[in-house]
N, C-alpha and C positions, 0 to 999 in steps of 0.2 A: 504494500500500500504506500503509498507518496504522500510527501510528506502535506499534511492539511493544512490551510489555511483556515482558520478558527474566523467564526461571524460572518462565513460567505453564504448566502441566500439566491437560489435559484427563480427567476423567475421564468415559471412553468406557467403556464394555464392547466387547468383538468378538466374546466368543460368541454366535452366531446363537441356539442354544437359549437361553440367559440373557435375551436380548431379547427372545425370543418368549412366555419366563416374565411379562414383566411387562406392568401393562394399561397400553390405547392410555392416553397424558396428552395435555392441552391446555394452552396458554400463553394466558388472555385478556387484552387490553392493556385495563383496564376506561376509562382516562384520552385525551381525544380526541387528545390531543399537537396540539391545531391552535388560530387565532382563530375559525375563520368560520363557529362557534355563538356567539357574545356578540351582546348582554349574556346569553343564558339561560343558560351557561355558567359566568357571575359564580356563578350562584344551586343551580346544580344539575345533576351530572355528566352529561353528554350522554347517559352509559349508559341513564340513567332518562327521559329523554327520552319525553314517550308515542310509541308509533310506531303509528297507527292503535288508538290507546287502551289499547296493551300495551307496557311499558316496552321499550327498545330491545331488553337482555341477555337477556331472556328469550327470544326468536327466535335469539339465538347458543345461548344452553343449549340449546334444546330442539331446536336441529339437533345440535349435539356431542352429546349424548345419544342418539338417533335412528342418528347415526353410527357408533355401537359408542365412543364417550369414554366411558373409566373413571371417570378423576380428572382434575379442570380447575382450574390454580390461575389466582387471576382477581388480578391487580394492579391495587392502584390509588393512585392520592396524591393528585389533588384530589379535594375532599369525601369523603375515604375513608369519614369515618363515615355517609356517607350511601350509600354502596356496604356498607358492614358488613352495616347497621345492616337496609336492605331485604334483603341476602340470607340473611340470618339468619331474619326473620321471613317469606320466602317458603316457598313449597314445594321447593324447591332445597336446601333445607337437611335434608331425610330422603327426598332419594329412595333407593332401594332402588338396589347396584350403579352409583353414578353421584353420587360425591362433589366437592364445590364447598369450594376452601379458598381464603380470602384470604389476600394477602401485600400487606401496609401499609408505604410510604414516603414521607415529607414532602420527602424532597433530589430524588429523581430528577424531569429535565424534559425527557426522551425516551425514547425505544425501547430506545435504545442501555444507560443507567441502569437501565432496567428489567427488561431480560434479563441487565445484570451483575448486578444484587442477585439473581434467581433463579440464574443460575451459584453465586453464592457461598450457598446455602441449600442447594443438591445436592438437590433433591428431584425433578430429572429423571433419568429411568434406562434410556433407551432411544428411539426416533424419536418424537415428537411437532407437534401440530399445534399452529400458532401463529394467531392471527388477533385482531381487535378486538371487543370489544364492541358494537359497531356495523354487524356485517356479520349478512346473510339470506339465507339459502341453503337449498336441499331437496337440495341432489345426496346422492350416496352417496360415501363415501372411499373401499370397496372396492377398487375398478381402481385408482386415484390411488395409495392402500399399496403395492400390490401391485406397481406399474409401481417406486416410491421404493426399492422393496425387493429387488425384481430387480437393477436398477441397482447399490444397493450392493455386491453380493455379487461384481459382475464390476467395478466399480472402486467403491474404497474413498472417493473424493472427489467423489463423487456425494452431496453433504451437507445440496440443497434442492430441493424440486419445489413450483409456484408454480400455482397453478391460473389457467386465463384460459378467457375465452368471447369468441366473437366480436360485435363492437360498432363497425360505423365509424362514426367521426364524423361531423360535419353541414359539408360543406365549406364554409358561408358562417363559422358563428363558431370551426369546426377544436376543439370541444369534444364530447366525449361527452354520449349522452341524460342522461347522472350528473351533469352540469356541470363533467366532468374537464377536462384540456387533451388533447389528441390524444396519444395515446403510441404511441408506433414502438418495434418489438421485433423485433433478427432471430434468427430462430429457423433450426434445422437439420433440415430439414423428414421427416431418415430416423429422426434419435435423438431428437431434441424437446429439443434441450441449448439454451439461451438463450445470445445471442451477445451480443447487444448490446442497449440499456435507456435509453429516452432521454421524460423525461417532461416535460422545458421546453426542445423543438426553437426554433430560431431560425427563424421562417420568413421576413424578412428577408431570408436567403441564399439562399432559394429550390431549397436541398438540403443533404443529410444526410451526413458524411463517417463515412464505415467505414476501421477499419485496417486495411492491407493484408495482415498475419498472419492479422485474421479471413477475408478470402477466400484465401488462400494454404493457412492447416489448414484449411479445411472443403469437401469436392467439390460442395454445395448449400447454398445460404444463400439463406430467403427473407425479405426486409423487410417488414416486417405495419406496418401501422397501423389493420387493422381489430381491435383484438385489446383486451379490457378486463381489466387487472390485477382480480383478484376477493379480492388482499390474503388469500386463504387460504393458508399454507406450511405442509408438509409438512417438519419439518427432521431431522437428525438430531444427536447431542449435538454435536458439532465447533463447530455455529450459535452457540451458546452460549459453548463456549472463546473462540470469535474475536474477540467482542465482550468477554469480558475481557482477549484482547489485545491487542486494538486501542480505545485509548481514544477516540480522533475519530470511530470508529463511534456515531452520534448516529442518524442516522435510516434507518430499514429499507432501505427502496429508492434515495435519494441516497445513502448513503456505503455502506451496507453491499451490494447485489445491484452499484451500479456498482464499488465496489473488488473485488470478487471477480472481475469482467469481465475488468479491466484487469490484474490480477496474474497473473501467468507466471511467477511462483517458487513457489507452495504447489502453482499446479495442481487447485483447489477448481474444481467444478463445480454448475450449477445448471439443472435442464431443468424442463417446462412439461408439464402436464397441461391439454389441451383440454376441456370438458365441450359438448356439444351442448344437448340437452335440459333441463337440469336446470339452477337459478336460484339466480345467487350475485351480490350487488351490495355493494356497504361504502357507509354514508350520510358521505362527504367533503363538502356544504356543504346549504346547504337547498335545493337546486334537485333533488338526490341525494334527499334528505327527500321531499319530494314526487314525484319520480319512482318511487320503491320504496313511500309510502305508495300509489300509486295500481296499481303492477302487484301488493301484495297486497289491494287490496280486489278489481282480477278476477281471483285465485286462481293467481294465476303462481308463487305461492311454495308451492301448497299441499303438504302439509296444514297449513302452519303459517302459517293465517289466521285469523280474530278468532273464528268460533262455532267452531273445532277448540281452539283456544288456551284459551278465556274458558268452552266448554261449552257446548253446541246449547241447554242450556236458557236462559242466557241470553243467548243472544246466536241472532239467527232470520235465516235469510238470504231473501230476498225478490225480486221479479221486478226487472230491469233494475242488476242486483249493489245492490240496496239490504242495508244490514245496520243492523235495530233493536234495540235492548233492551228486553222485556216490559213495562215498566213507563213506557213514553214516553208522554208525555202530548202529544198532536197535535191542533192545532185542526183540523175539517174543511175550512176552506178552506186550510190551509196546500198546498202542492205541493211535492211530493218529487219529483226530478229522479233522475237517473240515478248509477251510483257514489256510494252516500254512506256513512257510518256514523254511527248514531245512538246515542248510550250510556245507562247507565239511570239515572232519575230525571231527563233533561231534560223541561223545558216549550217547546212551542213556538206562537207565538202564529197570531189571525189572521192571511190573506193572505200568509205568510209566504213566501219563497219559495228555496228552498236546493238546490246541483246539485254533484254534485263534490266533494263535503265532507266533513271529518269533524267530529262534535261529539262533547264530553267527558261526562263524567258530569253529573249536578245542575247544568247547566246552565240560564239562564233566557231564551230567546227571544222579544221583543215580537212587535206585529203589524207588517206592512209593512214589514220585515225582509228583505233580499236578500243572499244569501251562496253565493258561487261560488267553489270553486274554494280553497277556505280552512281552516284548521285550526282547529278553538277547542277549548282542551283542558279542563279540569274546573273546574266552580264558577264559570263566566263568566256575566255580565249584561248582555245588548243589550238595552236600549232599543228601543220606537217607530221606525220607518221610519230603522234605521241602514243602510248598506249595506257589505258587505264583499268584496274582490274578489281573489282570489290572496294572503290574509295570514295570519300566524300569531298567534295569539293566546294567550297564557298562562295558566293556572292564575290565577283570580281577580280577572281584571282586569275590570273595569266600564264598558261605553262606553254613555252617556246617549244619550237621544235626538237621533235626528239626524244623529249623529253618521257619519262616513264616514273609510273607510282602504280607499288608493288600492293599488295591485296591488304587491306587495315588502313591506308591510309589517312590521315584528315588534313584538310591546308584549310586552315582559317580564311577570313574576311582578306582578300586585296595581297594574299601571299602571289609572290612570281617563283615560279622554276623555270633556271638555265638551262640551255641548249644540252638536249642529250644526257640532264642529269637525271638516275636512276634514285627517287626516294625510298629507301629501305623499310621493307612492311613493318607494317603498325605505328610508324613515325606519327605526332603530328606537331605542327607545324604552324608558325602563328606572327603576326607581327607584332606580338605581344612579347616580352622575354620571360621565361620562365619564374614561376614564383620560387624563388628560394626554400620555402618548408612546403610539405604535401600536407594538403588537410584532410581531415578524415572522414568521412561519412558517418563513420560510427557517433563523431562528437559536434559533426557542424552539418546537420541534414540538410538545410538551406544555406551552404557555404558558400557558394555564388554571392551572394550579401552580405556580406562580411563588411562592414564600415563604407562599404559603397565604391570600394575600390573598382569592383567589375566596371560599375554606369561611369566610375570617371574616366578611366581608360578608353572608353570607348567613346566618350564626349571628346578628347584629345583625336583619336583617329580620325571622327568626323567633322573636326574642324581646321582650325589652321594648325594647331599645334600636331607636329607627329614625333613618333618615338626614334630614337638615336639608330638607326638601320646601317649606318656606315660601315661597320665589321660584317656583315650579315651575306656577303657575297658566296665567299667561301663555302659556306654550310649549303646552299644551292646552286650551285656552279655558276656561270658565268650571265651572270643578267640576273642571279638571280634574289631575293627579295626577302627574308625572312628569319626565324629560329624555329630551329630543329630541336623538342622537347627531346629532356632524357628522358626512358623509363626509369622507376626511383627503383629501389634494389626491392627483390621480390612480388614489386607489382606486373613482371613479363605476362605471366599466368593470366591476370586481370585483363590485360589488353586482347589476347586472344579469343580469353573466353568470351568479352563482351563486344568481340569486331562484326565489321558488317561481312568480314573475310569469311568464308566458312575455316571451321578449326582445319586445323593442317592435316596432312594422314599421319606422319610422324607423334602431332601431338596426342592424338587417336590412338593409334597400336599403344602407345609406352599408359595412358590410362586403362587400356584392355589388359595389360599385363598386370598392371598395377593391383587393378582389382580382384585381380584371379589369384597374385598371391594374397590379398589381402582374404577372398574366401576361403582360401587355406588354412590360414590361420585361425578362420574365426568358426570356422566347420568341422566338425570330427564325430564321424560315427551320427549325424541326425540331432546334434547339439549347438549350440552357440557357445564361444569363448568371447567372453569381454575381455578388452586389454589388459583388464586388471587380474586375468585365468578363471573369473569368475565362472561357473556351467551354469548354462543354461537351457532347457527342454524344450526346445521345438515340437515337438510330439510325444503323445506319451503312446503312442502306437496302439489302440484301442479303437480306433475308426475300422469299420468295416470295409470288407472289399467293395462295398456297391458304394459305399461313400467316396472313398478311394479314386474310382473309375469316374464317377459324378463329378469331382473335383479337375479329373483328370483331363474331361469333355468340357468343362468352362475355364480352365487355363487355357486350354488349347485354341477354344473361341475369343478370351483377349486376347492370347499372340498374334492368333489371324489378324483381328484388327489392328492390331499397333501393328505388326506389316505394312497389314495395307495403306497405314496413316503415313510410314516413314516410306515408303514405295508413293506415293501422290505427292508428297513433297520434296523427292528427287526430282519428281519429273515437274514440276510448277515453278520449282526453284531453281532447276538447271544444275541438280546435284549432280558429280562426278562417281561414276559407274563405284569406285574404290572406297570413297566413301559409302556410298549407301551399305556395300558390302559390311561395313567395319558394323554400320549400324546396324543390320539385321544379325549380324553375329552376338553383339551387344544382347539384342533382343532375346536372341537363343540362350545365351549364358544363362538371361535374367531368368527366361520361365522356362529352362531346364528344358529344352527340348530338341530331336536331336534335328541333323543335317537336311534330313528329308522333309520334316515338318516344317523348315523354312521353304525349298524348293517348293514344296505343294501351297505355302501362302502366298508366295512370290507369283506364280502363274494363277492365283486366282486372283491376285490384285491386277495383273494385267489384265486377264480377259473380262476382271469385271469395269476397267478403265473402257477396254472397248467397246461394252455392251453399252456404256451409258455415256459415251462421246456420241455426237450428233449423227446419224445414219438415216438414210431413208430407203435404203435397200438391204439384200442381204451379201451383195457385191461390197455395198460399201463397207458394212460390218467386216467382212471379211479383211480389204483394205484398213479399217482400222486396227485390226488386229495385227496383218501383216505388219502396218509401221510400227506397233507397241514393241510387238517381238523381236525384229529388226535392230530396235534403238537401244533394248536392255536384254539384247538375249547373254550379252556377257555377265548378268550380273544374277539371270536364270543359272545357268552353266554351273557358275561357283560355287553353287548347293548340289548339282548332282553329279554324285562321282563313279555311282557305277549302277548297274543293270536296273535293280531293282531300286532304286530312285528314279528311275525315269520309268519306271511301272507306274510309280506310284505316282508322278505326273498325270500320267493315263488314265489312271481311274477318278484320280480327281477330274478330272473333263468332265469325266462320264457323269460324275455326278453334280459337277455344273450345270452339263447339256437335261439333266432331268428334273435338277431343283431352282437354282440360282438364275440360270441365265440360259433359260430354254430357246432364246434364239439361236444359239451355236449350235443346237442339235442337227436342224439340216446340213450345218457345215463344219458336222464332226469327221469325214474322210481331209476334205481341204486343208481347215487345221491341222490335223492331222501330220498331212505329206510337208505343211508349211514346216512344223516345227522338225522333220525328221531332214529338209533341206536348208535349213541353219542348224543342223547337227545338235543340236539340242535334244535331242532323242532320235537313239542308234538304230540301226538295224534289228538289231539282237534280242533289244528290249519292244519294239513293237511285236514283232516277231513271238515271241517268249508272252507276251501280255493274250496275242492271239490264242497261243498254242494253249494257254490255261484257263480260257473262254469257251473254247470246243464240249469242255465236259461241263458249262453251267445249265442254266434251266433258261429255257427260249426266252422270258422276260428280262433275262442278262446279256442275251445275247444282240439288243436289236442295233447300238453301233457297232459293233463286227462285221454285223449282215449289211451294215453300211458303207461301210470300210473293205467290204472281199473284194475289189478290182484292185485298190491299192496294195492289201495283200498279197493280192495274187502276184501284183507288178513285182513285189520283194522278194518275193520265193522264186522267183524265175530267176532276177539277178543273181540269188543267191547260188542257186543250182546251175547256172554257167560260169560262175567264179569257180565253184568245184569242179566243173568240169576243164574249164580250164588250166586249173590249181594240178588236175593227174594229168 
């Protein structure tokens, strides 16, 4: 419990009708309270941020809005004036029914600061929704009120509802697709009351220790780690009091949702809204960044993607999620790849060649130009045969000919790179000079605001005054304009895991290792070792065989779908065949299962990608499968190693073609010859799957009987290799 403030007085209302008098508000936290946007952060509030060429805040507005939010007061402290300053002159500023008031401070440098200066302004009056400037979402609040509101009415200390979606993490680096850490939550799986909250697990210990009161009051308690905070809260006024009486309340979910957990004197409760369908993510570093710019360009968040947002007229969406602006000037030999966004008044030159990416406004693009994977936001100039690969680039920055930036990279505001100079991944890079001490997120959540040093710095760049740049050649070759940040000792790790690069293969394999000796250690004989050699019983081996088998059939139905989830976002994200491997091997570790059981998920995540990409015949189906196949058949392969794995391919069809995805039936031979002519399954195993279908019952037999010309094709071959073999 923290420590209280003595003679503080909540002002609540309780009558029900009075609360229902007043409209829904929002609390928006406009300031990131974090480091792991700098330097862009020095220069300019993350809020504003482009996020696919539309400032972050305006995807929070215009869900709140959409929501049924009345009135939204948006805080802010770093760069206020530049949070004023745009919201004033947006459209935000006269909508009809759906008013935007800021609330300005220079001292506060958390959450906690922040929600006490609105305590003490009193301009809340009833349950309100809290969340960041940074978060994207289409859901509805409807159900979530309504659940928040029920609650209250039958207990009073029902004070917060936390929206989550389901999200497990990647068992080799134990981080969210968001580049979060793994968070574990146990929840009360009849009421939805949150028990427990733990977002920096020690894995280390190789388990998770719960107080014996939480399973003592509660008759079901289930521990989730598939579960992703979505940082939306539903609060009611109390949220407010407690953070002015509790002064060490600093940061929302370490002090504030864990001290609530842990207190058994107030008795304050806090339960969880699930959402299924419906997309809610918060951008916590740039890996998040790019993860959420790329599920709205394929319309994961619609309607509030770029031509809904910007206006169909300017903004055109286009075959394979391209999105242009009318006025792009495109050479013809350029090539446009797959997911991009283009903005209006860019040039882009000969040869050029761009996939994956977003470009800013009035931007200028040479020829022989390659850019994957990369953000360039407005008034940027590439040079002649520059290459760029997984990097972010800022608002006016100039890279000369040649020039190249390795996969992590970030160039602040107005940075130049020299001719031909190669920036080293995960650099970034700033016209700013490096701060001398690292701050930490653990103790400055809103560090960005520290004494205001970010807004002055950047009031100096955009005016007459600029920073001493004269040494600065060197560090970018020749022309070129800036400082080269160090990584500080032990933050390498940091920058990987939270780049928009995907993680390396090297960094991969040495975590696959890692963890394999770490289950060594901590496994023996059906037991767990804690560090400390404590044993601990996994099973007391009393379950029955048909519990057993039961168990054995819903592992096996999650692994299929997390397959199929890390197989769709190889292929969306333009993942490399080697990695995805690393990843489904990952997966097999996790839920114990072997070689074959990934092979048989991996070809039903293809064929059911096919069956539900656009077709309007059964040629085309076919064609779509052919390209599926085609594109990952090396990443098929690398689960089957021998005979009887590519049976067991086989049969799964079969039972595709008669459960799943009954359109491949008619063109179960074609498939068929397809995959045995990208070698994906041999002679011997067709062959052999045949041979042990001859003695089934006629109802097993009806693709065989579909399949005997192909058959027949193979046994001929076969029988003239022998013949010509004597």
């Amino acid at each position: 419990m923290g420590a209280q403030k003595k003679g503080a007085t909540a002002r609540v209302s309780e009558d029900p009708e009075e609360l229902a008098r007043h409209p829904l508000q929002a609390i928006l936290l406009a300031d990131s309270f974090t480091t792991k946007f700098r330097p862009i952060t020095l220069e300019r509030p993350k809020v504003l941020l482009p996020l696919v060429n539309i400032p972050m805040i305006n995807y929070t507005l215009a869900w709140l809005e959409s929501a049924g939010v009345e009135e939204v007061f948006v805080f802010c402290c770093a760069h206020s004036k530049q949070v004023i300053g745009y919201l004033e002159s947006s459209e935000w500023s006269s909508q009809p029914n759906f008013s935007v008031t800021t609330i300005e401070s220079h001292n506060s440098i958390s959450a906690g600061d922040a929600l006490r200066l609105i305590y003490e302004r009193n301009v809340i009056h009833g349950d309100f929704v809290l969340i960041s400037g940074d978060t994207v979402s289409n859901m509805s609040l409807t159900q979530a009120l309504q659940e928040h509101k029920d609650r209250r009415k039958k207990d009073a200390n029902a004070i917060m509802t936390m929206v989550v979606k389901q999200s497990k993490p990647s068992p080799i680096t134990q981080q969210s697709r968001l580049g979060t850490d793994e968070l574990f939550m146990a929840i009360n799986p009849v009421t939805k009351q949150l028990l427990y909250y733990e977002d920096k697990a020690e894995y280390s210990k190789g388990f998770i220790s719960l107080d014996k009161t939480l399973i003592a009051d509660n008759p079901s308690v289930i521990l989730h780690n598939d579960k992703q905070d979505c940082y939306i809260d539903i609060c009611s006024q109390e949220v407010l009091s407690l953070f002015t009486d509790n002064f060490d309340y600093q940061h929302l979910r370490r002090h504030f949702v864990k001290g609530l957990l842990v207190d058994d004197i107030m008795g304050y409760k806090i339960f969880t809204h699930e959402i299924h369908s419906s997309y809610a993510a918060r951008i916590d570093n740039f890996r998040s960044y790019d993860t959420i710019s790329k599920d709205i360009i394929q319309r994961w968040t619609y309607p509030f993607v770029p031509d809904v947002l910007c206006g169909s007229s300017a903004i055109k969406v286009e075959r394979q999620g391209t999105y242009r602006a009318s006025d792009v000037t495109l050479s013809r030999s350029a090539q446009l790849g797959s997911f991009i966004f283009i903005g209006q008044g860019t040039k882009i030159g000969n040869d050029t060649k761009i996939s994956h990416s977003v470009i800013g406004e009035r931007c200028t693009i040479g020829s022989n130009v390659t850019i994957e994977g990369s953000y360039i936001w407005n008034n940027v100039t590439i040079e002649d045969g520059c290459q760029l690969r997984n990097a972010i680039v800022c608002d006016g920055v100039i890279l000369k000919s040649g020039a190249v930036l390795q996969p992590g990279v970030i160039l602040s505001f107005k940075v130049v790179v020299g001719q031909q100079f190669v920036v080293p991944a995960y650099s970034k890079v700033s016209l700013l000079q490096q701060p001398t001490q690292q701050d930490s997120d653990e103790e400055l959540e809103y560090a960005d605001s520290t004494s205001g040093t970010g807004e002055l710095r950047s009031d100096k760049l955009n005016g007459d005054i600029a920073p001493d740049l004269s040494e600065t050649a060197s560090e970018l070759g020749t022309g070129g304009v800036g400082y080269i940040w160090k990584v500080f000792e032990g933050a390498y790790d940091e920058e990987w895991r939270h780049s928009v690069a995907p993680i390396p293969t090297d960094k991969l394999v040495k975590l696959m290792l890692d963890r394999d000796e770490d289950e060594e250690l901590l496994t023996q004989d059906g037991n767990v070792i804690s560090a400390s050699g404590e044993l601990k019983t996994v099973s007391d081996g009393n379950g029955s065989e048909d519990d057993d088998n039961e168990d054995s059939r819903d592992d096996y139905v999650s692994f299929e779908k997390e397959v199929e989830a890390t197989f769709l976002r190889a292929v969306h994200e333009n993942v490399k065949v080697d990695l995805a491997v690393l990843e489904v091997n990952a997966l097999r570790l996790s839920y114990n299962m072997a070689s074959v059981d990934c092979g048989g998920a991996i070809f039903y995540s293809m064929m059911k990608l096919a069956v539900e990409s656009p077709h309007n015949s059964a040629s085309e189906l076919h064609r779509n499968a052919a390209d599926i196949v085609t594109t990952w058949q090396k990443l098929l392969k690398s689960f089957l190693h021998d005979i009887d794995e590519e049976i067991e391919v086989i049969l799964k069809f079969e039972e595709m073609c008669l459960e799943s995805a009954k359109e491949f039936a008619a063109l179960f031979p074609q498939i068929l010859h397809l995959l045995y002519d990208k070698e994906i399954l041999h002679e011997d195993a067709i062959l052999r799957w045949a041979d042990e279908k001859e003695g089934a019952d006629e109802s097993d037999k009806v693709f065989l009987k579909r399949s005997e010309k192909f058959i027949q094709w193979l046994r001929e071959a076969e029988e003239e290799e022998e013949e010509e073999d004597e």
